[in-house]
N, C-alpha and C positions, 0 to 999 in steps of 0.2 A: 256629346257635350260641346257647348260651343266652348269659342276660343276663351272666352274671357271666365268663363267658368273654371276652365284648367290650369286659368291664371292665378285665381283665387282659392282653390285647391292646393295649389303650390306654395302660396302664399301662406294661408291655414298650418300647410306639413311644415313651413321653416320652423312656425313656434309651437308644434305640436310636441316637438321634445323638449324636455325638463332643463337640461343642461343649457340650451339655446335660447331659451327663455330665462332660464337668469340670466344669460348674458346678457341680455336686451334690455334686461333691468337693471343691471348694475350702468349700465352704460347709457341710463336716463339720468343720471348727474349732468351730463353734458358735457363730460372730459373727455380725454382720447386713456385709456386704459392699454398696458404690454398684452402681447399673449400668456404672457409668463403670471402676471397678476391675474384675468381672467379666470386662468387653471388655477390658482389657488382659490378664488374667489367661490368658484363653483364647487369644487373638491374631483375636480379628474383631472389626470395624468396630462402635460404639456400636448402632447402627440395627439391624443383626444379631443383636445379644446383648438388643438387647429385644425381639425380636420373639421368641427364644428364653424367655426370663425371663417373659414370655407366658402361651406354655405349659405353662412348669412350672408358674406360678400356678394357671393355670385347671384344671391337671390337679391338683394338692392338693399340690405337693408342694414348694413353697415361699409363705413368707409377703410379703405385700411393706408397708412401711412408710414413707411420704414425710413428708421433715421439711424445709423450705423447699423450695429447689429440688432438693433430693436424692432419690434412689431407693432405698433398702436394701430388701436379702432377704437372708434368713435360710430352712433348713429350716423346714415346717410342724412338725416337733417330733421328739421322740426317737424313733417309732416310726418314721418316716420315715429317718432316722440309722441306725437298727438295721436297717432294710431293707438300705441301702446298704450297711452295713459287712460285714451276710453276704453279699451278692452279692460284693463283691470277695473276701473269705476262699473266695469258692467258686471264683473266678477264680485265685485261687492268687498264687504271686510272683511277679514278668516273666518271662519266657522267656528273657530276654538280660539279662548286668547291665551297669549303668548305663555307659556310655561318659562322657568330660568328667568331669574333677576338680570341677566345681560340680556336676554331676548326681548323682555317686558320695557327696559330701558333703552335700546334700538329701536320698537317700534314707538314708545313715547315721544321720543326725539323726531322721528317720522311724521308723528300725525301732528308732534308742534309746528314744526317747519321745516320744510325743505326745497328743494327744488326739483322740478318740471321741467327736465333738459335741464333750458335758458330763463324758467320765469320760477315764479315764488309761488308753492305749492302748499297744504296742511292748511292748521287753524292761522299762520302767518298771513299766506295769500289768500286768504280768506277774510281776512281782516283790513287787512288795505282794499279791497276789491270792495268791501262793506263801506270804509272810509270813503273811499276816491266817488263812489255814488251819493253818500250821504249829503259829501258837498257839492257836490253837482259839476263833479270833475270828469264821471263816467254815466253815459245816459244807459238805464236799465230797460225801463219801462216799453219802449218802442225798438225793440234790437237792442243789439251792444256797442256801443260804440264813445269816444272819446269826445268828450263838448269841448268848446272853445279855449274852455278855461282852463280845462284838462290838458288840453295842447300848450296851453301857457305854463300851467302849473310845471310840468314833465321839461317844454326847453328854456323855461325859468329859473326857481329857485332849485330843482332836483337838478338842473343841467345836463340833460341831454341833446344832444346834438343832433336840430332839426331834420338833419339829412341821412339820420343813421334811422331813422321811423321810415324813411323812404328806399332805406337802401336795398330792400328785400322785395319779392313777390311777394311773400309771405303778408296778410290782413294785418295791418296796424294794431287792432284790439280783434279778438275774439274769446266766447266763454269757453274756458275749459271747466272739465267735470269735476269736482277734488273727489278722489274714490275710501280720502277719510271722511271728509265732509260732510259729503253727499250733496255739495253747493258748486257754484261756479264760483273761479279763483280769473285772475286776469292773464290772458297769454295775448300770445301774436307780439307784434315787434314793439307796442310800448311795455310789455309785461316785461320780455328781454331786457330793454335799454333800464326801465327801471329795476329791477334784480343787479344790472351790471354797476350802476350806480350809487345800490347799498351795499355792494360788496366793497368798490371803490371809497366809498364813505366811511369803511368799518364801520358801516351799519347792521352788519349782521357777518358774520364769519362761520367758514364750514366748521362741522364738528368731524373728525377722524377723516378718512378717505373717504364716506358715502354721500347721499344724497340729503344728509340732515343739518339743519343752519340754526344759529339760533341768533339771539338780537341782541347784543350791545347794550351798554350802558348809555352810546354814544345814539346808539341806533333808538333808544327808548325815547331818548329827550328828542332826538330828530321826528322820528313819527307822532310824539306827542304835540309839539309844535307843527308840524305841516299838515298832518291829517285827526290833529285831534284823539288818537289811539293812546287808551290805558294801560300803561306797563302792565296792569296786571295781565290783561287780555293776551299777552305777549308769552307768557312764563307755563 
């Protein structure tokens, strides 16, 4: 087997268990999560979830960060994130839907909006990603990529800060997969800075601890005015 075969094998065995792979999911929100929430998140024993949290570290693919007696981890970064989000798009949507009125209402909330790590994911980032080409702010048709006006639009009226698009290795625009979708939603570092900027707007606010957001009153009349987007499409 060559080297990088074994590599990828390795890689494969981190998230071929159940418990490790939620964790990787839960910690596509983009927060830094305890180990003590983890283990509840998951449903095993504290002892368990770090001996798990472990090897995700050592395998690269989460960070870990102690601040008194606490434990946080966080993904090792967006390209880690982007791994994950196409492997589930490629996994498809459950087989079965959701049983339980709470179940059926978490993943509701899911497939309206949430977030992708750092950027805006479901029928939300779907919808701006639909907007932002409609007006000729994102070029589709020849690659993906951000037009002129797009770059204006983003360190104009949204106010991002032109240096914070540059600040990363990480592709300014790329399409990510939405695995509700089944469409491309917008990521790389303008999907970030714009995500950071409707959270900073109370344009859109988390619901509960997870990964699901929904949109404003504030945030309705905002994207109706900038990108022409119908509250309804929003709800």
């Amino acid at each position: 087997m060559s080297d990088r075969g074994a590599e990828l094998a390795g890689l494969a065995a981190l998230l071929a268990d159940r418990t490790r792979a939620d964790i990787c999911l839960a910690l596509l929100d983009g927060r830094a999560w305890t180990a003590g929430e983890l283990a509840r998140h998951t449903g095993v024993a504290p002892s368990t979830a770090t001996q798990h949290l472990d090897r995700l570290r050592d395998g690269g693919l989460v960070l870990e960060h102690r601040q008194g007696r606490h434990r946080y981890l966080r993904l090792a970064g967006p390209r880690v994130a982007e791994l994950l989000e196409a492997m589930v798009a490629h996994v498809g949507p459950p087989a079965a839907p959701a049983t339980g009125l709470r179940t059926a209402t978490a993943a509701a909330a899911l497939a309206r909006g949430r977030t992708c790590y750092d950027h805006l994911a479901g029928r939300l980032g779907v919808a701006v990603t639909d907007a932002m080409t409609a007006q000729g702010l994102l070029r589709g048709d020849s690659g993906f990529a951000l037009t002129e006006s797009g770059s204006a639009w983003l360190t104009g009226p949204m106010g991002v800060d032109p240096a914070a698009l540059r600040a990363t290795r990480r592709p300014i625009v790329r399409p990510c997969l939405d695995w509700t979708e089944r469409r491309v939603h917008l990521g790389g570092a303008a999907g970030a800075q714009l995500c950071r900027r409707m959270i900073e707007l109370a344009w859109i606010k988390r619901i509960g601890s997870g990964r699901a957001v929904r949109v404003t009153a504030r945030g309705e009349a905002g994207l109706a005015e900038t990108l022409g987007i119908a509250p309804g499409l929003l709800r």
